[in-house]
Biopython code that builds the backbone (N, CA, C, O; Angstrom):
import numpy as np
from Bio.PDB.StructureBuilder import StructureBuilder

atoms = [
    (1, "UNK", "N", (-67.343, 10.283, -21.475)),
    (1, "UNK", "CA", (-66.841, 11.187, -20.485)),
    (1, "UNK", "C", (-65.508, 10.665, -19.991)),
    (1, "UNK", "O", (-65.531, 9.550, -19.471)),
    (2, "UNK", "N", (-64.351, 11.299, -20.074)),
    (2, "UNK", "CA", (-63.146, 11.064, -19.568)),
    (2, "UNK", "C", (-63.129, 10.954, -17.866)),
    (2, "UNK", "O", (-63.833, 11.643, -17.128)),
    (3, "UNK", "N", (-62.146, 9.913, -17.425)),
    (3, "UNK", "CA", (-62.224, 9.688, -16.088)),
    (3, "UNK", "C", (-61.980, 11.279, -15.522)),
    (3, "UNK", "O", (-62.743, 11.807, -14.714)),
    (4, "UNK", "N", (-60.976, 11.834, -16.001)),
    (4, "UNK", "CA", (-60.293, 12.995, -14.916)),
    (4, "UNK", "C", (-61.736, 14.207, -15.127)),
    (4, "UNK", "O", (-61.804, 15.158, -14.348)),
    (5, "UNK", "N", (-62.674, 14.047, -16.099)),
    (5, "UNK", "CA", (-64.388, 14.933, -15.674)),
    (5, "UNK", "C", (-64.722, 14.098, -14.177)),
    (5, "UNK", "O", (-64.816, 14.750, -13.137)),
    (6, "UNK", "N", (-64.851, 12.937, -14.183)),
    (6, "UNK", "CA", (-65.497, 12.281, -13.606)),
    (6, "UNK", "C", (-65.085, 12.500, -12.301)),
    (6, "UNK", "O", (-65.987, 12.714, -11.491)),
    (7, "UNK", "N", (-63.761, 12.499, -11.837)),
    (7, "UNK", "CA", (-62.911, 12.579, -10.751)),
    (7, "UNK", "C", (-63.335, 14.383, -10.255)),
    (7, "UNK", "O", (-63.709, 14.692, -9.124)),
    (8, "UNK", "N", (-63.178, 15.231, -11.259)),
    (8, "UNK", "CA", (-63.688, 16.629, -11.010)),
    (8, "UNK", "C", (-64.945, 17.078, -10.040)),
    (8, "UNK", "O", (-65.172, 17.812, -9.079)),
    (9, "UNK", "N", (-65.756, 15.954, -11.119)),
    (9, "UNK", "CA", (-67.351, 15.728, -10.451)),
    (9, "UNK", "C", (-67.590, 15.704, -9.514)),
    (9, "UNK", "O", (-68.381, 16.482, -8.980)),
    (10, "UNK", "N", (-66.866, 14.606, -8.853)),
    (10, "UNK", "CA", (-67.173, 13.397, -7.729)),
    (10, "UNK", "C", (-66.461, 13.887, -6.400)),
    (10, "UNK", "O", (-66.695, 13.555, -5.237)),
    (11, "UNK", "N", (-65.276, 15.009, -7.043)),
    (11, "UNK", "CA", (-64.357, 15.686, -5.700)),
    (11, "UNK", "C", (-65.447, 17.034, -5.470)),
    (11, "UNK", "O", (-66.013, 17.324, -4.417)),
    (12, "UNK", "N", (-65.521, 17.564, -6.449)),
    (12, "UNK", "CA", (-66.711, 18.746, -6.241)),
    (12, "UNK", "C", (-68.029, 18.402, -5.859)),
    (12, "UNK", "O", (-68.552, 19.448, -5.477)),
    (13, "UNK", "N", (-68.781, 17.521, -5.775)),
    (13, "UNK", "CA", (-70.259, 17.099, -5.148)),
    (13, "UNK", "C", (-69.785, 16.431, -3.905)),
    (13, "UNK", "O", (-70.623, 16.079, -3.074)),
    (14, "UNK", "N", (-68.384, 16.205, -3.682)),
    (14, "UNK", "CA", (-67.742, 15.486, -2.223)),
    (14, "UNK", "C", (-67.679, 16.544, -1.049)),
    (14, "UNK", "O", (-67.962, 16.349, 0.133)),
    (15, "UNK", "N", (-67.110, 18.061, -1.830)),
    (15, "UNK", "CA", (-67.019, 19.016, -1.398)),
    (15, "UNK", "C", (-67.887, 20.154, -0.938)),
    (15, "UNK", "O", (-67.739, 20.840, 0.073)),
    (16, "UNK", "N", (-69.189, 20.263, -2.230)),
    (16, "UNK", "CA", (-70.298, 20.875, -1.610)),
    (16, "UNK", "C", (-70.980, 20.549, -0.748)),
    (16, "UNK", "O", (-71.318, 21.334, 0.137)),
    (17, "UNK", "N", (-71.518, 18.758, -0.812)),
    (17, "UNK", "CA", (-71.676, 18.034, 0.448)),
    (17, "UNK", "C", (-71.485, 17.863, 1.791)),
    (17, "UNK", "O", (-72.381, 17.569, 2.583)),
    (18, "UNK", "N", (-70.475, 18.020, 2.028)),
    (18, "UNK", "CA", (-69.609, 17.875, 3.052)),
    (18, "UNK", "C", (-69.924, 19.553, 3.547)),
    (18, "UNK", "O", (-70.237, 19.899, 4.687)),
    (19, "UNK", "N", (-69.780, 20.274, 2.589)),
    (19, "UNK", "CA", (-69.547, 21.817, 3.237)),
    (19, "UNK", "C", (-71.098, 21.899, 3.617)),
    (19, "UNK", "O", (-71.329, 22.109, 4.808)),
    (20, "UNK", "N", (-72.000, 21.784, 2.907)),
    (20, "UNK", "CA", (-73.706, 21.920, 3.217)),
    (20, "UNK", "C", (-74.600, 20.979, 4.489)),
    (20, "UNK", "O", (-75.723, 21.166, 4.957)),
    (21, "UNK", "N", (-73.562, 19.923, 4.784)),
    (21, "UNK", "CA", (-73.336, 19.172, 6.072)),
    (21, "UNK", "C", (-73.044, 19.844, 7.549)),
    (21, "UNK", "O", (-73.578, 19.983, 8.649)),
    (22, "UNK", "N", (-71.522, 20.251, 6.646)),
    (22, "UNK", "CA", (-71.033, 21.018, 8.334)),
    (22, "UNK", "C", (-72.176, 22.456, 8.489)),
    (22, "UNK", "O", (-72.634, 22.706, 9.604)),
    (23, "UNK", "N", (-72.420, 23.013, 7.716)),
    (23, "UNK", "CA", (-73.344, 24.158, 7.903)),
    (23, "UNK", "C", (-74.844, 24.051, 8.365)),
    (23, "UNK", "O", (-75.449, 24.940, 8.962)),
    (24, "UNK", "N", (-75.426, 22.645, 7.943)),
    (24, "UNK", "CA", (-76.601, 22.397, 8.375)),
    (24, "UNK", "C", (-76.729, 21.855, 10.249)),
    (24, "UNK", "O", (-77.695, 21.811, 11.011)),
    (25, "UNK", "N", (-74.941, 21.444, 10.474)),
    (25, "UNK", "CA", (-74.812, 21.168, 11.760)),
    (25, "UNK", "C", (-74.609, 21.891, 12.456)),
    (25, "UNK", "O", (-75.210, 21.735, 13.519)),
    (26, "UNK", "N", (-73.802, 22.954, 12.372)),
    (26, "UNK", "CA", (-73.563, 24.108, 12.631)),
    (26, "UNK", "C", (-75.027, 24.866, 13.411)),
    (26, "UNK", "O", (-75.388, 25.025, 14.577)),
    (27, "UNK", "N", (-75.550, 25.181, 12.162)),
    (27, "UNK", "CA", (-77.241, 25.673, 12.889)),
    (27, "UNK", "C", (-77.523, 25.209, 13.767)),
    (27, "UNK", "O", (-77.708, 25.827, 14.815)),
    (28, "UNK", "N", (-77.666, 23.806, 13.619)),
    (28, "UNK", "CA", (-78.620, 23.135, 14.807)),
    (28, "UNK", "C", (-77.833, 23.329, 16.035)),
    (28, "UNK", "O", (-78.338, 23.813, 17.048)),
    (29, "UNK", "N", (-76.198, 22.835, 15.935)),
    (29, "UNK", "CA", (-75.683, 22.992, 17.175)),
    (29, "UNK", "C", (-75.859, 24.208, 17.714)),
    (29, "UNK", "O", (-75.857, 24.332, 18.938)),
    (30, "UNK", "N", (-76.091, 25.615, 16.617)),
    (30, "UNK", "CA", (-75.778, 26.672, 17.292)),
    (30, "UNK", "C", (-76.876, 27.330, 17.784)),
    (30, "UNK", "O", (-76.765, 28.439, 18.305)),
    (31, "UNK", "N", (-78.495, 26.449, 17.612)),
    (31, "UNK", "CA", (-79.657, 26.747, 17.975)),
    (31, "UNK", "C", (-80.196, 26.890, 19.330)),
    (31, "UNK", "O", (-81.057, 27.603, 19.844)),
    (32, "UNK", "N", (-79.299, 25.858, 19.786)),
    (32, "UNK", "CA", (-79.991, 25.448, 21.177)),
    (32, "UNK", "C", (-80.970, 24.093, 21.224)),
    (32, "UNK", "O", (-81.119, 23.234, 22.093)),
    (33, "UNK", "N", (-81.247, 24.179, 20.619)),
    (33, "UNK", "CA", (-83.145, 23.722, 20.129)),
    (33, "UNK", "C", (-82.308, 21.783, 19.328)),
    (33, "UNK", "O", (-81.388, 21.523, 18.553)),
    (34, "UNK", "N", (-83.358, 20.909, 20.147)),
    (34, "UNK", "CA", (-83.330, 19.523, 19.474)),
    (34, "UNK", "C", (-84.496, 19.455, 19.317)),
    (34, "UNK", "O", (-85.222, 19.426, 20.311)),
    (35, "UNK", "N", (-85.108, 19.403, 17.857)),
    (35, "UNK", "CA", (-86.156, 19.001, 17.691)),
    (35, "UNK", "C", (-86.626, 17.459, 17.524)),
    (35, "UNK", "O", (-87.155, 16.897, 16.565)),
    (36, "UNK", "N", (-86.322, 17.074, 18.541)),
    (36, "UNK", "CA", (-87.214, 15.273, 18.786)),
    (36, "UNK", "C", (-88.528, 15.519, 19.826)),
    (36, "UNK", "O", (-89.010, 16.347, 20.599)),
    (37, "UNK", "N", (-88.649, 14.745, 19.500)),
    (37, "UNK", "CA", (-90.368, 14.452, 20.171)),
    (37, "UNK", "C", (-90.276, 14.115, 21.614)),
    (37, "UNK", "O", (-91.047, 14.443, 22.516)),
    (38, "UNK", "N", (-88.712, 13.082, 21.694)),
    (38, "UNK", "CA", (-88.409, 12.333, 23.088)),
    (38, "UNK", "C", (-87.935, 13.974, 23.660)),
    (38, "UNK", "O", (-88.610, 14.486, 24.553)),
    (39, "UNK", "N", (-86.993, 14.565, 23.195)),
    (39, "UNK", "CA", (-86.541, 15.615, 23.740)),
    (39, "UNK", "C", (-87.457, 16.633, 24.058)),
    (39, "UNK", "O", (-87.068, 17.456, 24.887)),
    (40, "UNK", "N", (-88.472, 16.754, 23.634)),
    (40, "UNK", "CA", (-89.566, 17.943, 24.175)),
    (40, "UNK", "C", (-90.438, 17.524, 24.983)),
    (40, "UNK", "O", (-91.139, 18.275, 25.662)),
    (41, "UNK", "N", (-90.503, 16.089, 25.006)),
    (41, "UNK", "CA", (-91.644, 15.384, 26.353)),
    (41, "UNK", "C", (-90.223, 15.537, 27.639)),
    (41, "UNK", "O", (-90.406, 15.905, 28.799)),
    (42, "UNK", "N", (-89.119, 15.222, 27.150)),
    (42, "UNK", "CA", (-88.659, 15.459, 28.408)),
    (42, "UNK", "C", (-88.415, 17.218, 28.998)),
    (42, "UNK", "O", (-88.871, 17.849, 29.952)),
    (43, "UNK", "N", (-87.741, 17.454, 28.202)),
    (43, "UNK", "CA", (-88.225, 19.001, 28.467)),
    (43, "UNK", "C", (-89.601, 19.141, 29.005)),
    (43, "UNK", "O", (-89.455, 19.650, 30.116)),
    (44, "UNK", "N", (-90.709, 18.971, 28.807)),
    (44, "UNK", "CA", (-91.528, 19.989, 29.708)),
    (44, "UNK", "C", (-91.739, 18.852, 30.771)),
    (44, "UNK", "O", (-92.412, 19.256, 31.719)),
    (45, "UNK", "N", (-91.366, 17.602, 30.866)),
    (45, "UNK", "CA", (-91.316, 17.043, 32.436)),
    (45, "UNK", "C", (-90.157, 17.750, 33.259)),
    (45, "UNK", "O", (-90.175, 17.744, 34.490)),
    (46, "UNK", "N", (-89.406, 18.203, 32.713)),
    (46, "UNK", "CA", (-88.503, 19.208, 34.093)),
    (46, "UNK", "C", (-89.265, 20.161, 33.838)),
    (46, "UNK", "O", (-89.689, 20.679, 34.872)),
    (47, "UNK", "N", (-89.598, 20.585, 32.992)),
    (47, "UNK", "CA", (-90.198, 22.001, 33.841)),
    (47, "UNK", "C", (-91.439, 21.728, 34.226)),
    (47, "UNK", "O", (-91.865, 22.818, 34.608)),
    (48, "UNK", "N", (-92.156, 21.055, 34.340)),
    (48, "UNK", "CA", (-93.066, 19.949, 35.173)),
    (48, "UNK", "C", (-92.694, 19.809, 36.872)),
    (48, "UNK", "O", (-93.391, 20.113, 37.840)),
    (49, "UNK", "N", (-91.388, 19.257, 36.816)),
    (49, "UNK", "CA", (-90.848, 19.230, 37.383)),
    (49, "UNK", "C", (-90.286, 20.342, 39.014)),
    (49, "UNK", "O", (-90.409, 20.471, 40.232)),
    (50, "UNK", "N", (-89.582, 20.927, 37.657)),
    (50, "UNK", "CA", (-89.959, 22.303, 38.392)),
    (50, "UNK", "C", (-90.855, 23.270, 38.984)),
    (50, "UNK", "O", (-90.722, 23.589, 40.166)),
    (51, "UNK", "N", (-91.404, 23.567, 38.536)),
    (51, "UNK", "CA", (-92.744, 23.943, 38.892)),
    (51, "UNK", "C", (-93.580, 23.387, 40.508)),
    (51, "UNK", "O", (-93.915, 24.008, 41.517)),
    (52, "UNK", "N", (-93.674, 21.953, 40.106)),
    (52, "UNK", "CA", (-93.974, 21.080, 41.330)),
    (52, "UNK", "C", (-92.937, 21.436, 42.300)),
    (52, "UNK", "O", (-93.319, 22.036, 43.305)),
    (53, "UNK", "N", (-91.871, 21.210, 42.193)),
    (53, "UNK", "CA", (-90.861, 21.900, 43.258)),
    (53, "UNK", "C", (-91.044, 22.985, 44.024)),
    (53, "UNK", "O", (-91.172, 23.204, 45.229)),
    (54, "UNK", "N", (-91.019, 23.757, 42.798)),
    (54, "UNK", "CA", (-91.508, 25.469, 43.354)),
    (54, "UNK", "C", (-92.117, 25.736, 44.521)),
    (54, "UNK", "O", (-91.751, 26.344, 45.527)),
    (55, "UNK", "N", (-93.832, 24.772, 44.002)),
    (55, "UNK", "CA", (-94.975, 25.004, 44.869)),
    (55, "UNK", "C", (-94.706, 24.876, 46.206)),
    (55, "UNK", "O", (-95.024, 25.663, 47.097)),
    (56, "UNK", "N", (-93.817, 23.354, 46.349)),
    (56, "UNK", "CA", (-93.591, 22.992, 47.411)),
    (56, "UNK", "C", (-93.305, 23.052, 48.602)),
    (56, "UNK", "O", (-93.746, 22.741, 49.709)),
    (57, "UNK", "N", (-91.693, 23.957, 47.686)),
    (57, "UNK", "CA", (-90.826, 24.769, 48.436)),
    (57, "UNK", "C", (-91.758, 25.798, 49.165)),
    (57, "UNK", "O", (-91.877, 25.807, 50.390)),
    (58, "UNK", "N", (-92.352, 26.587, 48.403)),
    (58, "UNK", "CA", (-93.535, 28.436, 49.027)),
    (58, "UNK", "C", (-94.517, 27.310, 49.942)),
    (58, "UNK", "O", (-94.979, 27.856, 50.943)),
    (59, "UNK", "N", (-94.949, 25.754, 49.780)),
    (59, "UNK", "CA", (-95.537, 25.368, 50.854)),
    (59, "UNK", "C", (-94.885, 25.630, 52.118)),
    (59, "UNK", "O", (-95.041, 26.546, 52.926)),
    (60, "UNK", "N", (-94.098, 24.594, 52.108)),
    (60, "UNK", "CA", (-92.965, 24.420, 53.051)),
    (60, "UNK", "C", (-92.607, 25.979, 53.812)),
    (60, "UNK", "O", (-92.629, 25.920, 55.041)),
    (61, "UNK", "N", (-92.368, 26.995, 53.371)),
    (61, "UNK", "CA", (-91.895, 28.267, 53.577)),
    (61, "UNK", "C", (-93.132, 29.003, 54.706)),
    (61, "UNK", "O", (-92.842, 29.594, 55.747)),
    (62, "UNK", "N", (-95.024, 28.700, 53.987)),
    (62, "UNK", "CA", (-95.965, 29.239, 54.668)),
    (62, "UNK", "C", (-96.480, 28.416, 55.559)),
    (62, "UNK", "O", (-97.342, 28.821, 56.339)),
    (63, "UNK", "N", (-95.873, 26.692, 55.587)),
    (63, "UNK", "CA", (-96.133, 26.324, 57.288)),
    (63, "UNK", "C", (-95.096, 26.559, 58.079)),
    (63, "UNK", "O", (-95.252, 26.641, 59.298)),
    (64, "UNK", "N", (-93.898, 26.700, 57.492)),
    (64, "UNK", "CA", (-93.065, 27.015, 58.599)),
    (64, "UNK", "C", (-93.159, 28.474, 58.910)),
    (64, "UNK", "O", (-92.577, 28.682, 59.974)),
    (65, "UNK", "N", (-93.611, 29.450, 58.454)),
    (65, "UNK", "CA", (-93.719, 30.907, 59.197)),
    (65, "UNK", "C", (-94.738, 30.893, 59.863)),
    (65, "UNK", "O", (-94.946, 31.790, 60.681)),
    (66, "UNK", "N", (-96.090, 29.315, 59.565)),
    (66, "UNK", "CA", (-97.288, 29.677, 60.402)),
    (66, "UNK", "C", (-96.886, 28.728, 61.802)),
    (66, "UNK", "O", (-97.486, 28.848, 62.870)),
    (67, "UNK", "N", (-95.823, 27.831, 61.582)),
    (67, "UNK", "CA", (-95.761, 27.347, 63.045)),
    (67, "UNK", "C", (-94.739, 28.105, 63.780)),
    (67, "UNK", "O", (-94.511, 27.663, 64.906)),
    (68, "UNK", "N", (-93.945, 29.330, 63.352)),
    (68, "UNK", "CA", (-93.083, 29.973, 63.803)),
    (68, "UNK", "C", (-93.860, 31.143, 64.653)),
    (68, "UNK", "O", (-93.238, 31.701, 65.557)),
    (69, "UNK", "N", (-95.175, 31.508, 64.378)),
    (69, "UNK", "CA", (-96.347, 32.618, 64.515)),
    (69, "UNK", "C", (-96.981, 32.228, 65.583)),
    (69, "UNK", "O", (-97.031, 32.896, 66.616)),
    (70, "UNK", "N", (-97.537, 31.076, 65.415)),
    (70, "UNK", "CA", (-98.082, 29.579, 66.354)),
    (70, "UNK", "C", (-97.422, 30.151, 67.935)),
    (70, "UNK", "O", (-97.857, 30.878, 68.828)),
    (71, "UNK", "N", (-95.629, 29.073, 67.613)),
    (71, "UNK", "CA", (-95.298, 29.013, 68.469)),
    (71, "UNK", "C", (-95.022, 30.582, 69.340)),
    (71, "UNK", "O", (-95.238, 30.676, 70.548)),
    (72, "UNK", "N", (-94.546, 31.676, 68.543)),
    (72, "UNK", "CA", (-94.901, 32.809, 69.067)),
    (72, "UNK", "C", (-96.011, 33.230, 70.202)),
    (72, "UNK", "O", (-95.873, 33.602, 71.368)),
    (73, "UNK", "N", (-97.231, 33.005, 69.335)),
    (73, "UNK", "CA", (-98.641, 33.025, 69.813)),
    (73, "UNK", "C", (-98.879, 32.337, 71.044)),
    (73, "UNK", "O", (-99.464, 32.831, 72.008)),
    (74, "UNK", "N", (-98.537, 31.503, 70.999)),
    (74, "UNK", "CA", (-98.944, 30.334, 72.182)),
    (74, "UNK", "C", (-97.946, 30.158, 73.381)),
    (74, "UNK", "O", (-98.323, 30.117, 74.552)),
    (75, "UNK", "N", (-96.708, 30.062, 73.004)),
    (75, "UNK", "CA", (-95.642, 29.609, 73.910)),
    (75, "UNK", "C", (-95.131, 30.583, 74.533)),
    (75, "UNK", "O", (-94.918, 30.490, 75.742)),
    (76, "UNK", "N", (-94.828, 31.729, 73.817)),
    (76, "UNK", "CA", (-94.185, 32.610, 74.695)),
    (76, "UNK", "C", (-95.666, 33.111, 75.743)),
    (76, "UNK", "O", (-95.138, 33.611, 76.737)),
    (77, "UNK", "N", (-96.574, 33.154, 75.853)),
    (77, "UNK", "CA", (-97.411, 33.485, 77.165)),
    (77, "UNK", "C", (-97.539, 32.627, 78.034)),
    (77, "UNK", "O", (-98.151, 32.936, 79.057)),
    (78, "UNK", "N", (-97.072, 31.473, 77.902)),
    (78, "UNK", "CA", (-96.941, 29.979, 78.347)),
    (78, "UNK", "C", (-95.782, 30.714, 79.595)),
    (78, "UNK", "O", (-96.120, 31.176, 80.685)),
    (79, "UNK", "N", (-94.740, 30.659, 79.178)),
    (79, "UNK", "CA", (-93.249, 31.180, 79.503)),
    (79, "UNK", "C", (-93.190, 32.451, 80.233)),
    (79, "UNK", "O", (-92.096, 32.770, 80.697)),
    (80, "UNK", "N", (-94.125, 33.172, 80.396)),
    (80, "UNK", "CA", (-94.247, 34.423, 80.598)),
    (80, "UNK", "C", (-94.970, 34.073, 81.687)),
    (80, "UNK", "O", (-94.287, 34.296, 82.687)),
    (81, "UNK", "N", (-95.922, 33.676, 81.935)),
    (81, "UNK", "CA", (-96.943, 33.209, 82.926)),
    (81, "UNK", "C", (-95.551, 32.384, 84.072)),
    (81, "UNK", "O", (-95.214, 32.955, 85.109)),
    (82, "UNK", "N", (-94.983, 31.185, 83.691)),
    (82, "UNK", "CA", (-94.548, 30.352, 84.760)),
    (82, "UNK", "C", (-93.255, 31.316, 84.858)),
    (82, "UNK", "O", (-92.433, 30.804, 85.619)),
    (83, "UNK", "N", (-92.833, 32.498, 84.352)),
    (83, "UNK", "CA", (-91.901, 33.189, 84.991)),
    (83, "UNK", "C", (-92.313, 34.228, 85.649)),
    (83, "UNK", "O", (-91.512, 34.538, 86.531)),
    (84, "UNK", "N", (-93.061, 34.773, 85.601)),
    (84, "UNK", "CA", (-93.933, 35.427, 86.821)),
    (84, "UNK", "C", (-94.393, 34.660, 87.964)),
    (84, "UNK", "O", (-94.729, 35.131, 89.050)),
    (85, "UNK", "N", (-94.378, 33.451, 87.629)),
    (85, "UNK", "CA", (-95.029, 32.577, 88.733)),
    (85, "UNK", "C", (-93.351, 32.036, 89.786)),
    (85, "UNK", "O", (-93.483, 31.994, 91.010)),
    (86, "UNK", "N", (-92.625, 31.853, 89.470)),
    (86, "UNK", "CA", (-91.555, 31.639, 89.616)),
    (86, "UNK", "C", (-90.916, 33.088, 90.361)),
    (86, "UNK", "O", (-90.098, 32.701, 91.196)),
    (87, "UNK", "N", (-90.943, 33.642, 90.362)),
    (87, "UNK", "CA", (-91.152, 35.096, 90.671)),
    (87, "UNK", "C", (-91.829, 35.066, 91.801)),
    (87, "UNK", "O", (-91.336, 34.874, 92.913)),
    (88, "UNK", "N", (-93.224, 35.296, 91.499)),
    (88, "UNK", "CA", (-93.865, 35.378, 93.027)),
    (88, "UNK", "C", (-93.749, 34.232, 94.407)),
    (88, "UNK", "O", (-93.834, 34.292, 95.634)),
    (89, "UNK", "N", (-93.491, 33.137, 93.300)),
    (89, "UNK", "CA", (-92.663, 31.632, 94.736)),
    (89, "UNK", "C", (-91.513, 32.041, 95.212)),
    (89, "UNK", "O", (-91.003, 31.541, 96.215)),
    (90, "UNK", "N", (-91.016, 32.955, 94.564)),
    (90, "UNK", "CA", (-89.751, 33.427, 95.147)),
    (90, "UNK", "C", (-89.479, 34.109, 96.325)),
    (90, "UNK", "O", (-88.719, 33.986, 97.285)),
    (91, "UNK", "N", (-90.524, 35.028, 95.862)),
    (91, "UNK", "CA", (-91.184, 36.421, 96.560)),
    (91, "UNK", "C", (-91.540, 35.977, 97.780)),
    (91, "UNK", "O", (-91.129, 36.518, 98.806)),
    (92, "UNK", "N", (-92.660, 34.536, 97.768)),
    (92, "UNK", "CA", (-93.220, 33.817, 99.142)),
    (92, "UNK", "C", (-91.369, 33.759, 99.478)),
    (92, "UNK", "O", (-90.729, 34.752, 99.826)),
    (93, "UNK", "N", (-90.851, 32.555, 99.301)),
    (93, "UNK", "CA", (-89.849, 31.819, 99.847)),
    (93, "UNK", "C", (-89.476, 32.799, 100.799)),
    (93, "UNK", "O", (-89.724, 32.794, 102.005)),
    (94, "UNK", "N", (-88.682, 33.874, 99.954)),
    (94, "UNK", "CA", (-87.848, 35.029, 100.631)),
    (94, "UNK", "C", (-88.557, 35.699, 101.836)),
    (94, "UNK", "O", (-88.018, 35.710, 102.942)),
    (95, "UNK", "N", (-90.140, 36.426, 101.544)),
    (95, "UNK", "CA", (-91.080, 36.576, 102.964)),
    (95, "UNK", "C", (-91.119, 35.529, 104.031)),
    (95, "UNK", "O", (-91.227, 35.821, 105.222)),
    (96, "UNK", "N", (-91.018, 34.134, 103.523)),
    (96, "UNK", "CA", (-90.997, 33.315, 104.841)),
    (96, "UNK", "C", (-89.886, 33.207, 105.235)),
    (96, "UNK", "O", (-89.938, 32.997, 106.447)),
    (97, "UNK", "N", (-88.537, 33.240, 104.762)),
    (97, "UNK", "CA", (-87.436, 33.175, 104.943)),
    (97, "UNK", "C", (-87.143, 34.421, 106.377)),
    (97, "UNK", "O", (-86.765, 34.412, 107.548)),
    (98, "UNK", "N", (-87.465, 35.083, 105.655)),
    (98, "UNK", "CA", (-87.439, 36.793, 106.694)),
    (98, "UNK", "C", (-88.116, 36.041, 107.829)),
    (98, "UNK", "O", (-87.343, 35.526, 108.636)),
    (99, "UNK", "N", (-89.198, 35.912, 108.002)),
    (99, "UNK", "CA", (-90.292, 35.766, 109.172)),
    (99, "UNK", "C", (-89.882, 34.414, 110.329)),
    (99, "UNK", "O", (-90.120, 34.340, 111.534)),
    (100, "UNK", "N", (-89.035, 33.226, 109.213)),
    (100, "UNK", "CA", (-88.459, 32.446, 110.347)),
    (100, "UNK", "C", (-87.048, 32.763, 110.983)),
    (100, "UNK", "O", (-86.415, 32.196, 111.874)),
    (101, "UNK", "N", (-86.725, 34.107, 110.044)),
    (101, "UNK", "CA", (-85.454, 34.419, 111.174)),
    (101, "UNK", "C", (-85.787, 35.534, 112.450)),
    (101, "UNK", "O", (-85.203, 35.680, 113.523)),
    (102, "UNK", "N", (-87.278, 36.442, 111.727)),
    (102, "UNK", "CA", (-87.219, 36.942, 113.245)),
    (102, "UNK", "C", (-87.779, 35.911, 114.317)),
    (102, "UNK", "O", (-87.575, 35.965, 115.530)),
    (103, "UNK", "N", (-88.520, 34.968, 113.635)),
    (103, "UNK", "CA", (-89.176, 33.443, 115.269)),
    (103, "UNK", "C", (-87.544, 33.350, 115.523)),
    (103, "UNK", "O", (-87.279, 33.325, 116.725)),
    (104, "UNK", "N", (-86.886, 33.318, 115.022)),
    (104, "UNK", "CA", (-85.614, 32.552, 115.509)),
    (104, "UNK", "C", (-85.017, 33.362, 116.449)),
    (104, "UNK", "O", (-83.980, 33.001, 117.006)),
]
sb = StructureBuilder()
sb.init_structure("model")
sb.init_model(0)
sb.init_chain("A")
sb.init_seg("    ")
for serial, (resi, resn, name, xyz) in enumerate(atoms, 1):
    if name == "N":
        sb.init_residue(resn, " ", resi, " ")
    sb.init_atom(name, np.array(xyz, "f"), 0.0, 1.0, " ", f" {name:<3s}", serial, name[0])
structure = sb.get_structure()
């Protein structure tokens, strides 16, 4: 076999190579998708991850609307009561107020 077959060969199996390379990379890059084992245990620990978050968060969300309900419930009749009461001490003050200016 003459060198310049050989050189033919060796540039053309350099070339299909190389081209059946970039195309096999191509795919994968253009997949999305890494298929490793490390890469899919970590993948579903974020969405593991997530998830746990989620819950958390809709926890977080239904004690704070139940202590927002709570304090509704409870405090504002609290507040309502000592301002009526505040009110009627008033009510005294002002009646005695009147009554020691007619003694006066």
């Amino acid at each position: 076999m003459d060198l310049v077959w050989l050189g033919i060969i060796v540039t053309v199996a350099i070339a299909l190579s190389s081209g059946l390379a970039t195309v096999l990379t191509s795919r994968r890059i253009g997949s999305g998708r890494v298929s490793t084992s490390q890469a899919d245990d970590l993948w579903q620990q974020t969405q593991a991850m997530l998830a746990s978050m989620q819950r958390r968060a809709e926890r977080a969300e239904d004690q704070r609307d139940k202590l927002m309900d709570l304090q509704e419930q409870q405090t504002m009749p609290v507040l309502e009561a000592i301002s009526q009461s505040q009110k009627h001490v008033l009510g005294l003050l002002t009646e005695l107020a009147g009554r020691m200016e007619k003694s006066s």
